[in-house]
Backbone bond lengths (Angstrom), bond angles and torsions (degrees), N, CA, C in turn:
res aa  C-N    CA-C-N  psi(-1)  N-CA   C-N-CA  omega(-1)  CA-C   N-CA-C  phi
1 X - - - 1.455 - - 1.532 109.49 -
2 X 1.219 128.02 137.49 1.546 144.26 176.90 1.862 99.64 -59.28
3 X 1.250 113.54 139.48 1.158 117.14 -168.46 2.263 91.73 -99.05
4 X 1.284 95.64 113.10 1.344 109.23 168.44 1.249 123.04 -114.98
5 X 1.521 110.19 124.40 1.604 136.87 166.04 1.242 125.48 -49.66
6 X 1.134 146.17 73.51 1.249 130.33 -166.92 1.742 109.01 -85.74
7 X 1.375 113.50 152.58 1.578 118.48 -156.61 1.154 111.77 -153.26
8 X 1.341 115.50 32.31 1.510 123.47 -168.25 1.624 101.55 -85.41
9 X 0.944 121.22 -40.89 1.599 121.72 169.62 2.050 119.83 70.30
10 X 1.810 79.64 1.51 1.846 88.21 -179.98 1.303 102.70 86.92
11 X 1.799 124.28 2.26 1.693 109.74 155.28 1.668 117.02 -34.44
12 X 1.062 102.38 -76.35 1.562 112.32 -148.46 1.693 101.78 -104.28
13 X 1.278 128.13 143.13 1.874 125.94 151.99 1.837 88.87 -87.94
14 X 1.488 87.04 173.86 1.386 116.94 -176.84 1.622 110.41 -47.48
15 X 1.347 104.32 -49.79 1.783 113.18 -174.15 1.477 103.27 -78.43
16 X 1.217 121.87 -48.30 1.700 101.40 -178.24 1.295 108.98 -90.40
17 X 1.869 125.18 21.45 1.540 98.12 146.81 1.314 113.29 -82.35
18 X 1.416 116.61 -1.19 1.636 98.76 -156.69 1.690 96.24 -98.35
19 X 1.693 118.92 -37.05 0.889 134.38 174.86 1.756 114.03 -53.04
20 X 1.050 104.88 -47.95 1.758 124.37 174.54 1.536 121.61 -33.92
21 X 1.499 91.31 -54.04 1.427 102.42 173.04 1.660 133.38 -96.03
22 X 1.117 87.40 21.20 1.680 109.90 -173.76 1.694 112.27 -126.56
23 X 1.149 125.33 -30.04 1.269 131.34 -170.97 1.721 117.03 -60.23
24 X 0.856 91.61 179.61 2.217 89.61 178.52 1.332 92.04 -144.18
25 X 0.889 154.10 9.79 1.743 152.12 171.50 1.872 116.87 173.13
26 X 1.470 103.75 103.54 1.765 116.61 21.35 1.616 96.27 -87.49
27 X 1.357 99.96 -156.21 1.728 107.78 -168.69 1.005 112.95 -82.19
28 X 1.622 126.93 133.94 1.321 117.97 177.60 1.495 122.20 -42.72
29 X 0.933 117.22 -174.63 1.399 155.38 -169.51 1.334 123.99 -108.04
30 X 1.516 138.49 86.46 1.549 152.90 -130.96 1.889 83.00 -95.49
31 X 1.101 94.27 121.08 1.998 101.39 -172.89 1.270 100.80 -131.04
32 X 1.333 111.68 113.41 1.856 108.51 -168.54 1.615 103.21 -127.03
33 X 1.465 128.75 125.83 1.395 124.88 144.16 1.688 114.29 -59.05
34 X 1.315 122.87 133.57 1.223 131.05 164.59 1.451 112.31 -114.78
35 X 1.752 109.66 153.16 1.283 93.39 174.69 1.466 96.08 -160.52
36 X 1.559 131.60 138.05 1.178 133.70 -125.37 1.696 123.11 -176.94
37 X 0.729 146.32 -165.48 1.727 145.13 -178.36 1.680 106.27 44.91
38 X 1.507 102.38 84.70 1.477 102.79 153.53 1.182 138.75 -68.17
39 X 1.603 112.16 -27.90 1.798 120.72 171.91 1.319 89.84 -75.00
40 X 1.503 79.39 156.42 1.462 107.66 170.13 1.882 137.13 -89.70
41 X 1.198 97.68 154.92 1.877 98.96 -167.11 1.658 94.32 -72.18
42 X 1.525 93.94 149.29 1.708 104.31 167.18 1.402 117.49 -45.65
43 X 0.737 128.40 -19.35 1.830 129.39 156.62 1.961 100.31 -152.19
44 X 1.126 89.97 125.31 1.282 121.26 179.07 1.542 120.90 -63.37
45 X 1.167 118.81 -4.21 1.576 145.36 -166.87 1.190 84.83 -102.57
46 X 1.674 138.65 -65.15 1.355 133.04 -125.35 1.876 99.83 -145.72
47 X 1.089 98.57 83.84 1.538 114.75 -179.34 1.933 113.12 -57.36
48 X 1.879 114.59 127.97 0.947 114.07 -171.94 1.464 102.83 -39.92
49 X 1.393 105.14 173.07 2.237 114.62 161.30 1.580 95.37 -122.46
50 X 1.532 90.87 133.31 1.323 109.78 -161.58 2.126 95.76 -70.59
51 X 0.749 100.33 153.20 1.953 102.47 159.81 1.299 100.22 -122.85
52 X 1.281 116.32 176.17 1.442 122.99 -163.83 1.874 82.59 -108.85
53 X 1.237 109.03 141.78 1.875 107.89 -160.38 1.348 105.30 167.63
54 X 1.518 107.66 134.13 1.878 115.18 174.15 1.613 96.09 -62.48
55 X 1.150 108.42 -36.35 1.857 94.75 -174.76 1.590 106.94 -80.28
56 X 1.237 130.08 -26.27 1.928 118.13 150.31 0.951 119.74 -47.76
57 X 1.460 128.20 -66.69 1.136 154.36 152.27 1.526 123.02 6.62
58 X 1.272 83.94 -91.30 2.016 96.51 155.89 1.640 138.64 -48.69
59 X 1.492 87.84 -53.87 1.326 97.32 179.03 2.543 114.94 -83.86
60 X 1.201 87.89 5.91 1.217 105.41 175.15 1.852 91.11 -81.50
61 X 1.614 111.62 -81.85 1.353 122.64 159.59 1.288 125.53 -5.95
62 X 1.263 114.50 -56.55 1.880 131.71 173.23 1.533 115.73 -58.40
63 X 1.272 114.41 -20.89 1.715 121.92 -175.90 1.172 100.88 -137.45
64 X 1.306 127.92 45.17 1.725 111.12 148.25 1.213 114.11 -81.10
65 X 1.069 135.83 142.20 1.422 143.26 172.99 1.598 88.11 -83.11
66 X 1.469 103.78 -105.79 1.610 105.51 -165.32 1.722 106.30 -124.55
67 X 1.424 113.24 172.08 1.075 112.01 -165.51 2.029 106.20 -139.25
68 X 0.996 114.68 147.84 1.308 113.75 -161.66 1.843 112.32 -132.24
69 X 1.625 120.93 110.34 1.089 102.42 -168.94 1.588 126.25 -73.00
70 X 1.247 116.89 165.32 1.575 132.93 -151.72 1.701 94.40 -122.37
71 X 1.287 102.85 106.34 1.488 120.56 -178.84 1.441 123.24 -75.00
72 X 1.304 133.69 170.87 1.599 138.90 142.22 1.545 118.79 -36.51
73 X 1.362 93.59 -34.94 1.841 100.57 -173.47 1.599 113.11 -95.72
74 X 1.598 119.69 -7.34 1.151 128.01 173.01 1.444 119.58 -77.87
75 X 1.237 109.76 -16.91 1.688 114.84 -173.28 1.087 106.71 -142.52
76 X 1.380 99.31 130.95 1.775 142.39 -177.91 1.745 102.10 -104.33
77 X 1.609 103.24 147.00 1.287 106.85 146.67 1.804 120.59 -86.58
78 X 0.931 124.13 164.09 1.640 127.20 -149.68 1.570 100.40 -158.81
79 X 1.199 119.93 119.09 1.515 147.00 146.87 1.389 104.16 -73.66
80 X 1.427 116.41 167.85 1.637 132.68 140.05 1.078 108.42 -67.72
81 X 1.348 124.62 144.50 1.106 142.16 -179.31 1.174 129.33 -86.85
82 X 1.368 138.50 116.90 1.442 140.35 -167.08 1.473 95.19 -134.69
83 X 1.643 103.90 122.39 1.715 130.19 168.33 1.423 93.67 -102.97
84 X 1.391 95.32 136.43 1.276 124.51 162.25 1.632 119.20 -48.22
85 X 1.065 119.19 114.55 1.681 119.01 -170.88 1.300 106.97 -128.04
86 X 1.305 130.10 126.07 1.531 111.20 175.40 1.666 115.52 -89.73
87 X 1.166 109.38 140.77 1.324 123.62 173.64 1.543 128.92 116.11
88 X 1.992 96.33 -1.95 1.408 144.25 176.29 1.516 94.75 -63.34
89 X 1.299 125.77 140.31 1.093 131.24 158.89 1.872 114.95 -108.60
90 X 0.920 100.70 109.77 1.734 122.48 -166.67 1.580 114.54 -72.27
91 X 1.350 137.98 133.18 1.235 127.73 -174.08 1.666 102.32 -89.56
92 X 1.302 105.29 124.14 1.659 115.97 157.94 1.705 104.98 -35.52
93 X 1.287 103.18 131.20 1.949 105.02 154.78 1.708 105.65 -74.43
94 X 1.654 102.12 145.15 1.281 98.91 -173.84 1.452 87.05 -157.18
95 X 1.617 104.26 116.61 1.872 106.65 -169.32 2.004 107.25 -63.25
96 X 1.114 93.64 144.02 1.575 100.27 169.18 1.623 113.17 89.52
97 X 1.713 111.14 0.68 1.357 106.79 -165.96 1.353 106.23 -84.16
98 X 1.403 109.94 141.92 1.887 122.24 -172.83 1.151 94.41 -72.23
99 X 1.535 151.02 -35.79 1.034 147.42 174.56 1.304 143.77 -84.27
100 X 1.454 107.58 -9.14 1.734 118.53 -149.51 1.790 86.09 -66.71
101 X 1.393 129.79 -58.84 1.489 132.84 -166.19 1.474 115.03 -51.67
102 X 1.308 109.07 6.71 1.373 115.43 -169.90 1.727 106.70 -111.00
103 X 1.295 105.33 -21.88 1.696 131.36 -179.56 1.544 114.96 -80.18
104 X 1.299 78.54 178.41 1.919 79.49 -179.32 1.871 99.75 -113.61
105 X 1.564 129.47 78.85 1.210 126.19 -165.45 1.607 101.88 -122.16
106 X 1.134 84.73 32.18 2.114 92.55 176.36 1.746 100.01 -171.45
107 X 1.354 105.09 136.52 1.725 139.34 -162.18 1.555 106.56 -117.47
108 X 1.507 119.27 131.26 1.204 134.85 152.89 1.512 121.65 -92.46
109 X 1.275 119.47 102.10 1.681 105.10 -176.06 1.328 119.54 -87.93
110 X 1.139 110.25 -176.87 1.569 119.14 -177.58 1.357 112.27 -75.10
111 X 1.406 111.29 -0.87 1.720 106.25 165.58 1.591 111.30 -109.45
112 X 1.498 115.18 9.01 1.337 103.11 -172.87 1.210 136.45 113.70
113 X 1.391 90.23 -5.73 1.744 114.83 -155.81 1.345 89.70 -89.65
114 X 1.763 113.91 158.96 1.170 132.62 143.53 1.543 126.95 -96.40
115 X 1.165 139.52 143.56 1.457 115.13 172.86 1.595 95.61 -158.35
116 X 1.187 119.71 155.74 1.475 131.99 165.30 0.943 112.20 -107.70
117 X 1.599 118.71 152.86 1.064 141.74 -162.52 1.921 90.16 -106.13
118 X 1.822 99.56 126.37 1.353 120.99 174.61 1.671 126.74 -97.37
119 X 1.679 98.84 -35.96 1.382 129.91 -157.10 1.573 98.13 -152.15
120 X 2.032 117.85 108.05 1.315 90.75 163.30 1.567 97.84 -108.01
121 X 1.186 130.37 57.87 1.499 130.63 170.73 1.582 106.75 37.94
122 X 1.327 95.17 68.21 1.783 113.90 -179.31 1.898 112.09 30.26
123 X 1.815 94.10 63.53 1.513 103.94 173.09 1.473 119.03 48.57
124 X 1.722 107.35 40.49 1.260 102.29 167.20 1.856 98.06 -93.41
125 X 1.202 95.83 179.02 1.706 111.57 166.13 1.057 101.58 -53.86
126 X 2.112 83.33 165.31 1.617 90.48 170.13 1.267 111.49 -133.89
127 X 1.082 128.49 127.07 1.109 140.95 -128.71 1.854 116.84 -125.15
128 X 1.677 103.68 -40.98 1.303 114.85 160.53 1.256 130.97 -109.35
129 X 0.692 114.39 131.88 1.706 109.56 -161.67 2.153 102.10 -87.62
130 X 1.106 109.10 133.71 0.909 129.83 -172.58 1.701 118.71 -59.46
131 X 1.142 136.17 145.02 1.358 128.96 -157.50 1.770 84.42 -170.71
132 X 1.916 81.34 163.77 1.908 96.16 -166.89 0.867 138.88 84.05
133 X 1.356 143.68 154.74 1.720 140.65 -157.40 1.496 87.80 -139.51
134 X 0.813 143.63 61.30 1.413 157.19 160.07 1.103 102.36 -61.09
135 X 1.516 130.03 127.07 1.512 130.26 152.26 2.095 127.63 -75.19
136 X 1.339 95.07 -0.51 1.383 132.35 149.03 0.941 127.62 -73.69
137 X 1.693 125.31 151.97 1.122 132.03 166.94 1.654 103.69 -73.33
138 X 1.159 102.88 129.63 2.152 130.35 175.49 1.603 94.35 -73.02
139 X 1.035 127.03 133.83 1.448 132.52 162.02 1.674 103.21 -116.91
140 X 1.310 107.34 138.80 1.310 116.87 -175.66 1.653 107.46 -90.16
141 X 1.774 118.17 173.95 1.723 108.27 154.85 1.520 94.70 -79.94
142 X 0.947 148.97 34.54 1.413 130.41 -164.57 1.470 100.18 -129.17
143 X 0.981 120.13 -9.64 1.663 129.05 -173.48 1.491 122.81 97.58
144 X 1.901 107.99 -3.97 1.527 119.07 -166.74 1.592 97.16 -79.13
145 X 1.419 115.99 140.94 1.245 118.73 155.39 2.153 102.72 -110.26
146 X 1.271 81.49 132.50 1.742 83.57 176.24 1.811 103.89 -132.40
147 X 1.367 114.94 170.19 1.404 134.85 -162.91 1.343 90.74 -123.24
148 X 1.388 117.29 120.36 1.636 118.39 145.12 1.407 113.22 -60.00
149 X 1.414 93.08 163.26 1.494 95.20 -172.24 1.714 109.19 -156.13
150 X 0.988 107.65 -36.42 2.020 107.62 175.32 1.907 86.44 -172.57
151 X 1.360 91.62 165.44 1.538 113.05 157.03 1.474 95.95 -125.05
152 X 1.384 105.85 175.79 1.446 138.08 161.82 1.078 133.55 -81.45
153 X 1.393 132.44 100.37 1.418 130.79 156.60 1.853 129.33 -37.80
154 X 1.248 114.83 140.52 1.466 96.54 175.97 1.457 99.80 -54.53
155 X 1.134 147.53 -59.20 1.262 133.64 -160.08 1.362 126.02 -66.96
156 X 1.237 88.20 -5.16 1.787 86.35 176.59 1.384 105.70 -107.77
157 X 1.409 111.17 -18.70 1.680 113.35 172.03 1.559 100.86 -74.12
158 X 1.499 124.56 -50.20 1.619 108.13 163.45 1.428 135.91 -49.63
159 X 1.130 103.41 -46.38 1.764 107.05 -176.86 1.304 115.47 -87.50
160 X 1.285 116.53 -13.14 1.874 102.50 -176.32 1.520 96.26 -142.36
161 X 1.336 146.61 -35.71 1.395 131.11 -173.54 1.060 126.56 -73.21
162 X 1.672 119.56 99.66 1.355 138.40 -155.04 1.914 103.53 -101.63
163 X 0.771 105.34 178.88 1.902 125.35 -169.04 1.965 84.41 -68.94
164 X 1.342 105.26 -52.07 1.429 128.60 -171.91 1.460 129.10 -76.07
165 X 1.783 117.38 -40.31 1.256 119.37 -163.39 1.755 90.69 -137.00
166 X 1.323 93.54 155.50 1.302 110.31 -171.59 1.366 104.56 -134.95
167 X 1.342 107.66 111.40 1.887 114.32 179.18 1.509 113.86 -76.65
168 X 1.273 93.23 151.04 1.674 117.84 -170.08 1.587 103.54 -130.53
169 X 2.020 85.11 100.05 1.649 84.97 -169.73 2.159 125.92 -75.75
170 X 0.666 107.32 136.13 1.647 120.60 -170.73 1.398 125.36 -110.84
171 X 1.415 135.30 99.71 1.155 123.92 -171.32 1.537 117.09 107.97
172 X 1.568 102.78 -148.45 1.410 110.03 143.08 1.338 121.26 -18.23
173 X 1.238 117.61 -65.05 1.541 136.00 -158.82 1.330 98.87 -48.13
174 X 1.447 116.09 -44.06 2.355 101.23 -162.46 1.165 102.38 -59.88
175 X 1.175 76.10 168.81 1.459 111.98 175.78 1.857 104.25 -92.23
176 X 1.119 113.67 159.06 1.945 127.24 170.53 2.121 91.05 -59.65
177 X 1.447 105.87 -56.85 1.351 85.08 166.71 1.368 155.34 -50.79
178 X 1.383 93.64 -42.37 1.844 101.32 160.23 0.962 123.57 -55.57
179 X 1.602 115.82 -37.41 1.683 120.29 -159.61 1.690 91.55 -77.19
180 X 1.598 123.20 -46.14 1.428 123.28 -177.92 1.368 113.28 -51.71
181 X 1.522 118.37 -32.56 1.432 117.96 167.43 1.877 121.54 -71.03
182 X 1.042 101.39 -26.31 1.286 120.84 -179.41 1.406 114.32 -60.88
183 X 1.270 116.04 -50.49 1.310 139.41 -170.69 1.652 122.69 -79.71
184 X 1.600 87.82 -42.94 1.401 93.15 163.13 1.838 125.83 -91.54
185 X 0.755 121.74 33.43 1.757 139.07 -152.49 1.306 89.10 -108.88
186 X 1.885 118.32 116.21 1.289 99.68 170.14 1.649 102.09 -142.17
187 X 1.130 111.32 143.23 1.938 117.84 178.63 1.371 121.44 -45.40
188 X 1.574 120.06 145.19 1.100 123.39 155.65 1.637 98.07 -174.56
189 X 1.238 103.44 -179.85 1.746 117.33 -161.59 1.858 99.53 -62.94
190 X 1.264 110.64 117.96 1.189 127.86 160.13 2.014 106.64 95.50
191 X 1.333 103.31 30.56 1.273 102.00 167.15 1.613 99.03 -132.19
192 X 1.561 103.01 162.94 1.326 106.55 -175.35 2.017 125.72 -53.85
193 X 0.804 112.83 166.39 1.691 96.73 157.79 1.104 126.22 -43.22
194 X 1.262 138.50 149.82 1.257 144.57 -177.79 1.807 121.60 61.03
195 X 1.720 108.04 -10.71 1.463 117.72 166.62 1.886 88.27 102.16
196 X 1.358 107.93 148.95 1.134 134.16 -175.69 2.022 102.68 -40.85
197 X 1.297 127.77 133.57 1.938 112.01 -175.23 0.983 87.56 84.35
198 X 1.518 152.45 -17.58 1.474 116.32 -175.49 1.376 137.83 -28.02
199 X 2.128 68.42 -79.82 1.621 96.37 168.48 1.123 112.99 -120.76
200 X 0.961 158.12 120.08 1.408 155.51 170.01 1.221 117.60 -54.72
201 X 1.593 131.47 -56.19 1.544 150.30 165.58 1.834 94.86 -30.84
202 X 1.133 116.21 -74.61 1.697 135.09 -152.70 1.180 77.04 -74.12
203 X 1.458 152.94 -58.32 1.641 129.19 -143.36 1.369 111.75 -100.56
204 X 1.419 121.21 -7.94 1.552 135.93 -179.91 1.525 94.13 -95.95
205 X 1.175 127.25 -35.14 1.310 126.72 176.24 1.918 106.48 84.05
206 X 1.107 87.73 36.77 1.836 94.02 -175.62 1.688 100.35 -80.51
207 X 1.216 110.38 107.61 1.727 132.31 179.26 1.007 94.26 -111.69
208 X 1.549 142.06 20.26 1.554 117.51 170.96 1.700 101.03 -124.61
209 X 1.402 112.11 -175.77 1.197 123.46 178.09 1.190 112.74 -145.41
210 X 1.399 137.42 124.06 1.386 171.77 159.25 1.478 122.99 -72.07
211 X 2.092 105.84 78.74 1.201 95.77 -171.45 1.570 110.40 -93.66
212 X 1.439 140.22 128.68 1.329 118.58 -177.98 1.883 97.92 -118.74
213 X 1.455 106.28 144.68 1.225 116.81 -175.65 1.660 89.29 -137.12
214 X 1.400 98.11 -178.51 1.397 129.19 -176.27 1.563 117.77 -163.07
215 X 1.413 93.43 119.39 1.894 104.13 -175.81 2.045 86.87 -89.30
216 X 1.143 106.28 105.14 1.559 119.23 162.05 1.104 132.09 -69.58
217 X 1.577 120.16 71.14 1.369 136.96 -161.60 2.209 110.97 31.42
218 X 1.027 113.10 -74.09 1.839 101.91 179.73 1.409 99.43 -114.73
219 X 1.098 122.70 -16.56 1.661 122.48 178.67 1.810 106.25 78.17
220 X 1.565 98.62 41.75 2.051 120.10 -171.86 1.374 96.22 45.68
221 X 1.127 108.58 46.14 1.779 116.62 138.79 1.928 106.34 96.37
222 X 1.822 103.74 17.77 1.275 87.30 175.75 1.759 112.34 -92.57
223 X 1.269 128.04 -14.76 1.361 140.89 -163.32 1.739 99.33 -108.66
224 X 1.186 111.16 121.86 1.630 122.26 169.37 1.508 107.25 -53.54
225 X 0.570 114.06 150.03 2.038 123.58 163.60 1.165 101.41 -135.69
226 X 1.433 123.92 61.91 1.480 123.46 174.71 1.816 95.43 -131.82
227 X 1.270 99.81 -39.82 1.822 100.49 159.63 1.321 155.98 -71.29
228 X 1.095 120.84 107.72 1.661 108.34 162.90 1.406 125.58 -40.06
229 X 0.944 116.53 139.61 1.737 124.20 169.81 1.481 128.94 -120.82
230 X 0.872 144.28 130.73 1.804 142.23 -154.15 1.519 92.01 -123.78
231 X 1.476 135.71 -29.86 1.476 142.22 -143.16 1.526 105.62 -109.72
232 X 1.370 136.42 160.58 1.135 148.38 152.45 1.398 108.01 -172.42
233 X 1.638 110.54 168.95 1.593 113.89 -163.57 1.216 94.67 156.27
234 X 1.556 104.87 154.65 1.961 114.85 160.06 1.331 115.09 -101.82
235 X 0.961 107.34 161.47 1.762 146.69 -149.81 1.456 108.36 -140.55
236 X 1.618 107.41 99.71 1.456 101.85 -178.29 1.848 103.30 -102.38
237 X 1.267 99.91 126.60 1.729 100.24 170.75 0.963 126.00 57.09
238 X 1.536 126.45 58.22 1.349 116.00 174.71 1.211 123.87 -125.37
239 X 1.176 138.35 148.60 1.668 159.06 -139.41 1.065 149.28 -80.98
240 X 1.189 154.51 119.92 1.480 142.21 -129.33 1.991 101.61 -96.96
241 X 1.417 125.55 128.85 1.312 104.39 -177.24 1.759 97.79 -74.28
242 X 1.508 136.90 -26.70 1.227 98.75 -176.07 1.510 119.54 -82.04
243 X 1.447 137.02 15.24 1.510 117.82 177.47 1.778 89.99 -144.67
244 X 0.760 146.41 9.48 1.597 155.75 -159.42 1.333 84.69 41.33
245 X 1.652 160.86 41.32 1.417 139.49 176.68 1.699 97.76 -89.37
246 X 1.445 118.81 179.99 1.453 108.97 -173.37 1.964 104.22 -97.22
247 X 1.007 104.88 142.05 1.573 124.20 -176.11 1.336 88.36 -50.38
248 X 1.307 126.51 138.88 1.843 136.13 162.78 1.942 104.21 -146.49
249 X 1.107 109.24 18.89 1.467 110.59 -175.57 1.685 87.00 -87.78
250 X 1.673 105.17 179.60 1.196 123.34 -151.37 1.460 112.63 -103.10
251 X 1.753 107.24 -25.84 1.282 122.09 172.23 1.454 116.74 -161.65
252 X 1.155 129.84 140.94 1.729 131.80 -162.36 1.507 97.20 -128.00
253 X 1.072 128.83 158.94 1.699 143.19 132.10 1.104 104.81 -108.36
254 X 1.930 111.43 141.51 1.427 133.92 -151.12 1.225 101.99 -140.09
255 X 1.591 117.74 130.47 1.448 113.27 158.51 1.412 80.69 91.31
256 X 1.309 153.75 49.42 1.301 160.59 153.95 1.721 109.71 -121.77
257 X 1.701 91.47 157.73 1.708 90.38 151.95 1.259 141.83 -81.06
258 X 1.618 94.94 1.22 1.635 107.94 -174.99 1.393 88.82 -117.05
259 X 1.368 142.91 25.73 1.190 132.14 153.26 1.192 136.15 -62.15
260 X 1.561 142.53 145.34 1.344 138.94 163.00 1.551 128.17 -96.57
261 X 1.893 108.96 -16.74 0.951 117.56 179.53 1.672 123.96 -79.74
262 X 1.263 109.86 170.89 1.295 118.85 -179.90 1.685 103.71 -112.71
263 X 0.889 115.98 82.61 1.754 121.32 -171.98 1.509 95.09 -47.82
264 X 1.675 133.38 -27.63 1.370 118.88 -166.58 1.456 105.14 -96.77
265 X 1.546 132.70 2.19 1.146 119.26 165.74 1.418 112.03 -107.69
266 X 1.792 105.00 -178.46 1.456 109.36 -149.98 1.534 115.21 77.86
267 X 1.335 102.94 -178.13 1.701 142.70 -160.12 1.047 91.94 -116.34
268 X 1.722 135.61 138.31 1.546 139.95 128.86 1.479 110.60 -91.38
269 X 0.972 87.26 112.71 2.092 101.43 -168.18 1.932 80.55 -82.18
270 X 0.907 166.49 -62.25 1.036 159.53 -111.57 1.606 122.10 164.49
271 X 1.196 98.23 145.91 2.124 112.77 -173.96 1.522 105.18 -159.70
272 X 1.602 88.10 126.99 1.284 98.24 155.79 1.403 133.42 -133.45
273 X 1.135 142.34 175.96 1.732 133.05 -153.04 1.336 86.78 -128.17
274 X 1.447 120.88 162.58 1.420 150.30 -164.53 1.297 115.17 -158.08
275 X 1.550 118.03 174.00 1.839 116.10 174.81 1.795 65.29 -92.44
276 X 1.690 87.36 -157.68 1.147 111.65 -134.71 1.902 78.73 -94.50
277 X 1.813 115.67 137.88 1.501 110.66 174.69 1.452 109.21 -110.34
278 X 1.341 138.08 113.02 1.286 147.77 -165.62 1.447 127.72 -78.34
279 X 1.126 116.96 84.64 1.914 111.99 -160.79 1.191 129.80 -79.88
280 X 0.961 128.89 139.88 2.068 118.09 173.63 1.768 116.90 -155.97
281 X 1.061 78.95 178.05 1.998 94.41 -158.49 1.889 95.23 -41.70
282 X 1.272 113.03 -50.34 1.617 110.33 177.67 1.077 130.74 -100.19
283 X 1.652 127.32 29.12 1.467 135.03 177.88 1.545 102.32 -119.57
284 X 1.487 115.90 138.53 1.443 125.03 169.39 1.199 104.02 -109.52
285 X 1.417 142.79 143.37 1.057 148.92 148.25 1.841 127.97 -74.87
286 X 0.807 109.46 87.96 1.652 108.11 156.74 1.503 144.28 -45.56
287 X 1.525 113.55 98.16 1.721 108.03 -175.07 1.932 112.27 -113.36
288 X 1.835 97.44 112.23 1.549 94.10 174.45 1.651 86.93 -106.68
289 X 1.909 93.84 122.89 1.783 94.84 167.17 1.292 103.41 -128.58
290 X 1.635 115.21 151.26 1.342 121.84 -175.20 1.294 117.53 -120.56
291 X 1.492 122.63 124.81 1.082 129.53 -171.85 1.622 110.47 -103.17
292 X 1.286 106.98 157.42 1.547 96.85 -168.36 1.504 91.02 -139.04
293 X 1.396 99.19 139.47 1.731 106.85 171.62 1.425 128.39 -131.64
């Protein structure tokens, strides 16, 4: 596993990072992937581990190559991911439980679907896999009662639905289905606030965040592809050397003569180390990183 820095320092929870960088008043929040260190690690096999340190810190700063901003549309909230398997025995939702977020009490199906598990017919298997956008509870032949809850957009099945994590769309993100579940969601003893669909975020218990970016082969010619890179990490808010105002462009090169940035201002919310990543005129790089709060 890649040795990651975490640098959150108690800025942001999960909802006002996503909100943060999306807002128009007050002013968003300048959210940058960086990525950086062309020399190489004392053995090239086995990449330093960052510590949290003015001498990381700095010398993180000293080798950014370039840095690329991190949008509203780049970050998802994110569960673990649970596929539908038959023969799985599924945990009932049960309000107030210290454990349920730790279980497997919510299903991804083979159409996309989300659904929770209401009823697993006293912990038998499961046997049929759940289907429909019902604003109702789905009853299975199997004895399962489950809750719709969202489907998936292609874009959210491209950009964030991993082998591992399962996005929990927010905002923008629903679907006409969620919102119909949303709307129709109503309280009573032993369902969440607002009634089962409320919220999806609060009742899945998704505390993480799912940022995915993409280095687009030169970024139309602002990023070299003549370098290796070992480095990546975010960069909160940092500053233009010709007006000190805060950087809000879309992509920078750093640590150049044709640079605009100030590599020593801003926040590095986070770094992590790599072998060595090899760039060129026709390769894009892909980054899914997960933040946890």
């Amino acid at each position: 596993m890649p040795a990651i820095l975490k640098r959150n320092n108690g800025i942001f929870t999960a909802k006002n990072l996503i909100e943060s960088v999306g807002r128009t008043t007050p002013a968003a929040e300048n959210l940058y992937l960086f990525f950086g260190k062309a020399s190489a690690w004392t053995d090239e096999n086995t990449p330093d581990t960052p510590t949290e340190s003015i001498t990381i810190d700095t010398a993180a700063r000293n080798d950014i190559i370039g840095i690329k901003k991190i949008t509203q549309a780049d970050l998802a909230f994110v569960v673990p991911r649970h596929t539908w398997t038959t023969g799985t025995v599924y945990t009932a939702y049960s309000a107030g439980s210290a454990t349920l977020f730790s279980q497997a009490f919510y299903v991804i199906t083979s159409n996309f679907n989300v659904y929770k598990c209401l009823n697993n017919n006293s912990n038998a298997q499961s046997i049929v896999e759940p289907t429909g956008t019902s604003t109702s509870p789905i009853s299975t032949g199997d004895g399962y009662q489950w809750k719709f809850m969202y489907n998936l957009s292609t874009s959210m099945i491209t950009n964030f639905l991993t082998t591992d994590w399962l996005p929990v769309p927010y905002g923008g993100q629903k679907t006409s289905f969620q919102t119909a579940v949303e709307t129709s969601a109503t309280y009573s003893n032993g369902t969440p606030p607002g009634g089962h669909g409320y919220d999806a975020v609060s009742e899945l218990g998704a505390n993480r965040i799912m940022i995915s970016q993409i280095l687009n082969k030169d970024e139309s010619g602002v990023f070299p592809v003549n370098d290796d890179y070992r480095q990546f990490g975010l960069l909160l808010n940092p500053r233009l050397l010709s007006n000190n105002a805060i950087a809000t462009g879309s992509a920078y090169i750093v640590n150049d003569s044709n640079s605009n940035i100030d590599p020593y201002t801003g926040q590095i919310l986070y770094i992590d180390n790599r072998k060595a990543i090899a760039r060129s005129s026709e390769q894009s790089e892909s980054f899914k990183l997960i933040l946890a709060f």
